[in-house]
DOKE-709540 format. One record per residue: residue in three letters; x, y, z of N, C-alpha, C in turn. Coordinates in pm, 1 decimal. Atoms other than C-alpha are relative to their C-alpha. Example, Ala and Ser with C-alpha at 12.3 -4.5 7.8 and 13.67 -1.06 7.14 Angstrom:
2
+--------+----------+----------+----------+----------+----------+----------+----------+----------+----------+
| residu |     n_c1 |     n_c2 |     n_c3 |    ca_c1 |    ca_c2 |    ca_c3 |     c_c1 |     c_c2 |     c_c3 |
+--------+----------+----------+----------+----------+----------+----------+----------+----------+----------+
|    Ala |     89.0 |   -119.0 |      0.0 |   1230.0 |   -450.0 |    780.0 |     90.0 |    120.0 |      0.0 |
|    Ser |    -82.0 |   -119.0 |     -6.0 |   1367.0 |   -106.0 |    714.0 |    -77.0 |    109.0 |     73.0 |
+--------+----------+----------+----------+----------+----------+----------+----------+----------+----------+
This chain:
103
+--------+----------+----------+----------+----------+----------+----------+----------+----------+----------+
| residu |     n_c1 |     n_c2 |     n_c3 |    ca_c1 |    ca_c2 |    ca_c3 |     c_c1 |     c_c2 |     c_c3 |
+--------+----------+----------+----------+----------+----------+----------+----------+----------+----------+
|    Unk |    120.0 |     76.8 |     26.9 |  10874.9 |   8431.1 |  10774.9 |    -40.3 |     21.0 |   -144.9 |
|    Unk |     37.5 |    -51.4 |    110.9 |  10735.1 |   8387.1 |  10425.9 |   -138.4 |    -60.8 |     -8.0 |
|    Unk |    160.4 |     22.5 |     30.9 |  10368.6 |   8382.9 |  10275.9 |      0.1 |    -80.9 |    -97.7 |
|    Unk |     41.8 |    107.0 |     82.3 |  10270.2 |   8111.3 |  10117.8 |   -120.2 |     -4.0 |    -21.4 |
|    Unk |    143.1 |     46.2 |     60.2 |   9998.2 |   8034.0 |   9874.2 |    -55.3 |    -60.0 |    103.2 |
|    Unk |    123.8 |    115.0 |    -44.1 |   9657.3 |   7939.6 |  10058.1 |    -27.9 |    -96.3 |   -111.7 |
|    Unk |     52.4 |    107.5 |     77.7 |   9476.4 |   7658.9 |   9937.9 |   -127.2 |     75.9 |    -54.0 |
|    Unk |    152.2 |    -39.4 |     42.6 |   9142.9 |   7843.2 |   9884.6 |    -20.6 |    150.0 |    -54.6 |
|    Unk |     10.9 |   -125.7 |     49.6 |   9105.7 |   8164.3 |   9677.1 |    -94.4 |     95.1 |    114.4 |
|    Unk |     58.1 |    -59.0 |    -89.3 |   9019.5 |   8437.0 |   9930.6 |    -94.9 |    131.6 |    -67.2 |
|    Unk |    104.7 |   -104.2 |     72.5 |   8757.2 |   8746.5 |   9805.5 |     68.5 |    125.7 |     23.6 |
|    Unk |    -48.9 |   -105.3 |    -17.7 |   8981.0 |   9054.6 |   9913.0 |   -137.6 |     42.8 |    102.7 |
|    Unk |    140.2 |    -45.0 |    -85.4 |   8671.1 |   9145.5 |  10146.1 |     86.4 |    133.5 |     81.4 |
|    Unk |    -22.7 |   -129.7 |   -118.6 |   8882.1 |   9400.3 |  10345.2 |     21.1 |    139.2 |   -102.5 |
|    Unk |     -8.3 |    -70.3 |    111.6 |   8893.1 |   9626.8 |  10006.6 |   -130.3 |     53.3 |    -32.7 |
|    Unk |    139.2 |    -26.0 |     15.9 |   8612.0 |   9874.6 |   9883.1 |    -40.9 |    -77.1 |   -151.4 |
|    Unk |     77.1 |     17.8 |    148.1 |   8455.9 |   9789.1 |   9570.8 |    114.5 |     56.5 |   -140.1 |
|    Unk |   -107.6 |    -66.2 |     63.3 |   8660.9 |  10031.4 |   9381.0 |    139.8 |    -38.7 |      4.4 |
|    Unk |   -172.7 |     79.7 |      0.5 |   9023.9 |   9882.4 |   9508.8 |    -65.3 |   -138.1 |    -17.1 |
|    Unk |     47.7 |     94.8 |     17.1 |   8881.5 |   9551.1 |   9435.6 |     -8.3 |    -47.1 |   -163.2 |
|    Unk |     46.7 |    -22.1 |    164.6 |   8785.1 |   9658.1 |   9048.5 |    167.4 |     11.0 |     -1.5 |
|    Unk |   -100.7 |    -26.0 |     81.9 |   9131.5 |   9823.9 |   9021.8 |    138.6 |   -141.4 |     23.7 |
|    Unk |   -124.7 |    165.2 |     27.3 |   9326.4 |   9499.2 |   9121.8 |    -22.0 |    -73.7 |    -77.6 |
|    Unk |     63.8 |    110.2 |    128.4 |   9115.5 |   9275.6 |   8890.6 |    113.4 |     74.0 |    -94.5 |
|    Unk |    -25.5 |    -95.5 |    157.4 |   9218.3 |   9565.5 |   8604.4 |    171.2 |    -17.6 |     54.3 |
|    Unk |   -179.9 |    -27.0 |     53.9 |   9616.9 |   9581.3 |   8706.4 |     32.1 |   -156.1 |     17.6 |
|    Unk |    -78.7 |    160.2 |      4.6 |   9655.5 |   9208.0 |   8782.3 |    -58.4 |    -76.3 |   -120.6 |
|    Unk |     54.9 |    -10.3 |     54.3 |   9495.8 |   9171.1 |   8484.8 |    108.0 |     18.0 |   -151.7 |
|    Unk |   -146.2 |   -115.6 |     39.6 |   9782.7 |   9425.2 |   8318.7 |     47.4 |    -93.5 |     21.7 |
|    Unk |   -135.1 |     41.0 |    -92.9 |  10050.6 |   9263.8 |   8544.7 |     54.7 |   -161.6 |    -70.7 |
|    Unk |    -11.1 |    140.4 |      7.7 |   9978.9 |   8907.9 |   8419.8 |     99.5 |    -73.1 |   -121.7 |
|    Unk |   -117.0 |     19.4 |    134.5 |  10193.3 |   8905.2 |   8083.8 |    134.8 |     -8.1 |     41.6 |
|    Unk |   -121.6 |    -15.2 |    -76.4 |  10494.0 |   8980.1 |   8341.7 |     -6.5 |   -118.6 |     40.9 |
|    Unk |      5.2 |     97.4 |   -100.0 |  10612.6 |   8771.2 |   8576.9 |    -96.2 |    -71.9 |    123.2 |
|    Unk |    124.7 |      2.3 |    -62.5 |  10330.9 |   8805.0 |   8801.6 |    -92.1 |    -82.9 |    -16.4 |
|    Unk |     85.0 |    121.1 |     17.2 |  10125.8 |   8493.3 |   8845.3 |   -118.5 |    -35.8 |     81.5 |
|    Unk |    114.2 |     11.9 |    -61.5 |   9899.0 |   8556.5 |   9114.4 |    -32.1 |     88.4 |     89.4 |
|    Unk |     31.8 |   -123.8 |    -97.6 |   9721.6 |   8762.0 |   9361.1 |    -75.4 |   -103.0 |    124.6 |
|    Unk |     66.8 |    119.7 |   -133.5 |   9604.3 |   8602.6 |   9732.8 |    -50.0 |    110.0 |     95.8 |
|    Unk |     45.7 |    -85.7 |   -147.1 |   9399.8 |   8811.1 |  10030.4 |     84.5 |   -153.4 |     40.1 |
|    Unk |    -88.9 |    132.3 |    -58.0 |   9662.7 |   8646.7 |  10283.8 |    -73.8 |     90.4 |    115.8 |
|    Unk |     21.5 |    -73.7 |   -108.6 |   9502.3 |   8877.3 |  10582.3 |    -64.9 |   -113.9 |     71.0 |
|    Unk |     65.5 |    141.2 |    -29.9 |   9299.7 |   8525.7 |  10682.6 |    113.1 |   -100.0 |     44.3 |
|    Unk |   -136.1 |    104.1 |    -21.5 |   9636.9 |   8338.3 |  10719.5 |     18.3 |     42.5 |    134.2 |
|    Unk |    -38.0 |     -2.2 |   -176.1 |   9769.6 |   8244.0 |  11098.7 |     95.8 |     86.1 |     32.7 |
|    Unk |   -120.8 |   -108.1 |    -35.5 |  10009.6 |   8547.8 |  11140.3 |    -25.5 |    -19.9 |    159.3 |
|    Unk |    -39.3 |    -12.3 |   -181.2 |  10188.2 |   8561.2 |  11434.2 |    -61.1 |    116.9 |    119.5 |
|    Unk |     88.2 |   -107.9 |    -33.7 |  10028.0 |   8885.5 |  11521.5 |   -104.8 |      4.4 |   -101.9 |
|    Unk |     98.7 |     -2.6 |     80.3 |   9699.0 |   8918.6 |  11369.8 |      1.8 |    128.9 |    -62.2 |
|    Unk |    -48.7 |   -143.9 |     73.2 |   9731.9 |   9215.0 |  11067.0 |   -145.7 |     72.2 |     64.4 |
|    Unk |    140.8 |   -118.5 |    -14.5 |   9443.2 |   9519.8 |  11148.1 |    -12.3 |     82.3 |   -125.2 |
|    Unk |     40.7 |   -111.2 |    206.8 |   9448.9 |   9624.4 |  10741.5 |    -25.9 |   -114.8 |    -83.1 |
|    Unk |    -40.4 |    107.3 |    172.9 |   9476.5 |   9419.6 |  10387.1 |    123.5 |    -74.9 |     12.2 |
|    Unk |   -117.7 |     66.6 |     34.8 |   9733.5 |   9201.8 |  10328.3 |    -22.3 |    -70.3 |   -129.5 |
|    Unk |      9.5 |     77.5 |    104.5 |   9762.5 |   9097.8 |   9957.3 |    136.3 |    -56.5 |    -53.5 |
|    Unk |   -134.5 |     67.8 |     47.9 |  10053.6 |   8880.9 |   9830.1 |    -15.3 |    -39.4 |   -101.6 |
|    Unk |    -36.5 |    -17.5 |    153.0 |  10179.1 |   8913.7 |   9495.6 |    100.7 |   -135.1 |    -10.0 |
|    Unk |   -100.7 |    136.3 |     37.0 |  10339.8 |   8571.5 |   9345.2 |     61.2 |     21.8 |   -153.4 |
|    Unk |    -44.8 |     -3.2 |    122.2 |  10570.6 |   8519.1 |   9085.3 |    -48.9 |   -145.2 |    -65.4 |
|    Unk |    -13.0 |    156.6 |     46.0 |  10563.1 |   8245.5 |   8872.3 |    117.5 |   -101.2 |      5.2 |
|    Unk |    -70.0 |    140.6 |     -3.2 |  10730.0 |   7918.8 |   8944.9 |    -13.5 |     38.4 |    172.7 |
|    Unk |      0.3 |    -28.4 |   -155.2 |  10692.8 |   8059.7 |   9340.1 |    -89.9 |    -36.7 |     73.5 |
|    Unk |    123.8 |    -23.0 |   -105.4 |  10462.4 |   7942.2 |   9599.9 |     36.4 |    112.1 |    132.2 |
|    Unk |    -36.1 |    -90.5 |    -72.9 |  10585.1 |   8237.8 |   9821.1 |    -14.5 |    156.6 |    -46.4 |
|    Unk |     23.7 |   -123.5 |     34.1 |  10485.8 |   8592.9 |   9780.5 |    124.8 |     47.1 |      6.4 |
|    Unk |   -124.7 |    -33.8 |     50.4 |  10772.3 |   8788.4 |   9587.5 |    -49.5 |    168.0 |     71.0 |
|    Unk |     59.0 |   -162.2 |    -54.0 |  10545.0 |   9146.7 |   9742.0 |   -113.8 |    -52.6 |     53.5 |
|    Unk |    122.3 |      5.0 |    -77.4 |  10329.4 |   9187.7 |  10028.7 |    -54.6 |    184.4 |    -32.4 |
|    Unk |     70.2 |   -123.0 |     28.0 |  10044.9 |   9524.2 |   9957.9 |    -77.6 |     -8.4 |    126.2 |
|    Unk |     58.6 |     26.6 |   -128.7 |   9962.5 |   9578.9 |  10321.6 |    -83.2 |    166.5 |     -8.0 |
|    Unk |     94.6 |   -142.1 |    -23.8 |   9690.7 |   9845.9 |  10372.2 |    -83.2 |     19.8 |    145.7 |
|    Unk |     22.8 |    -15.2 |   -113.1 |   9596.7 |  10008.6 |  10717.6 |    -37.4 |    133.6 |    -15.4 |
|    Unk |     39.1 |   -140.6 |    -61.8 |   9391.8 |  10315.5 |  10802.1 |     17.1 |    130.1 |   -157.2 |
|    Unk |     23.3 |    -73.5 |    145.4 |   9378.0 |  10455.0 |  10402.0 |    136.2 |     22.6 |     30.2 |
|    Unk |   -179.9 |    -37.1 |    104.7 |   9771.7 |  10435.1 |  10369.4 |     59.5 |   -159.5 |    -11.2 |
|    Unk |    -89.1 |     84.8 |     81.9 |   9969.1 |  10179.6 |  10159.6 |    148.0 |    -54.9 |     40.0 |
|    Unk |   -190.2 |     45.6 |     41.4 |  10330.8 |  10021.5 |  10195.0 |    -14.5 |   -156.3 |    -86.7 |
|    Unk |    -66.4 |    151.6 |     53.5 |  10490.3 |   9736.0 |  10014.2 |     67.0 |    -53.8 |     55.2 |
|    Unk |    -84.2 |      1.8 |    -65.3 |  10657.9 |   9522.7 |  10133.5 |     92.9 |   -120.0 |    -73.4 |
|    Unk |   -114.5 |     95.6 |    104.0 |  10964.5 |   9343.9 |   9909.1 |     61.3 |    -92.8 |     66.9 |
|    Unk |      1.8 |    118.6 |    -85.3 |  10970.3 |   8970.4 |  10046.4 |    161.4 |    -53.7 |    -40.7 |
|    Unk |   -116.5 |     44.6 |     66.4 |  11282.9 |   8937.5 |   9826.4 |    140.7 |     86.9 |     20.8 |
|    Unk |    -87.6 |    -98.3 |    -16.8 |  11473.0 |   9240.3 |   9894.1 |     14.3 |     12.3 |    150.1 |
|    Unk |     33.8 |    -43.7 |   -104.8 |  11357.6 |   9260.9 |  10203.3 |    -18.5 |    141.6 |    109.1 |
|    Unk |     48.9 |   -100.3 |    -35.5 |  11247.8 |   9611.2 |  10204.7 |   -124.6 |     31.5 |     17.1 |
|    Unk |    158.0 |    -74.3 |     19.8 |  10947.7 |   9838.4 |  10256.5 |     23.5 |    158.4 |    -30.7 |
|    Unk |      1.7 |    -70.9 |     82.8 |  10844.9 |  10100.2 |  10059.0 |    -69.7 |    126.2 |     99.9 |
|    Unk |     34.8 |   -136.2 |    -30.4 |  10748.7 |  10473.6 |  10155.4 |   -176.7 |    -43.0 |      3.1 |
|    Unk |    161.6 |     -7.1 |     27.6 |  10362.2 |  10507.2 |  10248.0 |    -43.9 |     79.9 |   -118.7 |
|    Unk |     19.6 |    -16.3 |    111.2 |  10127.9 |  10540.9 |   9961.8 |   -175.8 |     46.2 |     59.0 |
|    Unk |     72.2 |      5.3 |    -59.5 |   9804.7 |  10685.6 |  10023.7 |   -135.3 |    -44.9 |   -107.3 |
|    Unk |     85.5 |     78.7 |     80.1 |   9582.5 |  10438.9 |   9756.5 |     79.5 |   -125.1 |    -56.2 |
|    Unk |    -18.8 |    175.2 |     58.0 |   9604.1 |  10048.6 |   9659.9 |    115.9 |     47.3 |   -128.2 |
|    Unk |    -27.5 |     -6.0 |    149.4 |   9633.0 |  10211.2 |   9276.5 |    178.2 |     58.8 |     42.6 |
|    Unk |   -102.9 |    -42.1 |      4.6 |   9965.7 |  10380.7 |   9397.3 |    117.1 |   -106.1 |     32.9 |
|    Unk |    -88.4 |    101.0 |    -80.0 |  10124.4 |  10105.6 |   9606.9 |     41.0 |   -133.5 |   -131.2 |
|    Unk |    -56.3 |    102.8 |    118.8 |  10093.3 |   9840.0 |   9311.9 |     52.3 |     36.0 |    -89.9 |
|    Unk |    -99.8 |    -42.8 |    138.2 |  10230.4 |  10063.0 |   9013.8 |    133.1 |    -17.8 |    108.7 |
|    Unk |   -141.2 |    -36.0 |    -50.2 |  10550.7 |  10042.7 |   9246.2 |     36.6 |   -168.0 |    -44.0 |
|    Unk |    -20.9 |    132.3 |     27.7 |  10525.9 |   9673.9 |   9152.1 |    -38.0 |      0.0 |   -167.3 |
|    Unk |     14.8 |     36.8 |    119.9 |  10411.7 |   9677.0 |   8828.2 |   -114.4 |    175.6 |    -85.1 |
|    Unk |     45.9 |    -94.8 |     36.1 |  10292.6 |  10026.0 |   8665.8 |   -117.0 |    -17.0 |   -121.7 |
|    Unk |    116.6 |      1.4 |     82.9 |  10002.3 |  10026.3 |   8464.7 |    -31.4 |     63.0 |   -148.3 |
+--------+----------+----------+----------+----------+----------+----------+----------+----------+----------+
């Protein structure tokens, strides 16, 4: 299955304040790369409904998230839409995205 751009910019609402600031600040960073967008996809019709974050990282020229940043219960994975791996738990946002793009 892949994530595709919504139509409507979502607010990250399942994020505190603080992971919220530090995504602005690395996608922010990130954006000179390849990196072209950031989406709360946790609102999208998943087949199972997620119980954490789900943010999907786009490249440019992609409407399909190239990294999903799934967060559950204060721990982190990635998950590489392209590789089709997942990454070791991380136990903060700030850790899980330097694995995508280091700061």
């Amino acid at each position: 299955m892949q994530a595709t751009r919504p139509s409507a910019f979502r607010s990250f609402s399942g994020l505190s304040a603080g992971e919220r600031s530090h995504l602005r600040q690395w996608y922010g960073a990130a954006k000179h790369t390849d990196i072209d967008g950031i989406e709360d996809l946790g609102a999208r019709p998943w087949p199972s409904a997620p119980e954490g974050t789900v943010i999907g990282v786009f490249c440019r020229g992609s409407d399909t998230a190239r990294w999903l940043v799934i967060g559950q219960n204060a721990v982190w994975v990635v998950a590489d839409c392209a590789g089709g791996t997942v990454s070791p738990t991380f136990r903060s946002l700030a850790e899980a995205l330097a694995t995508i793009y280091p700061e």
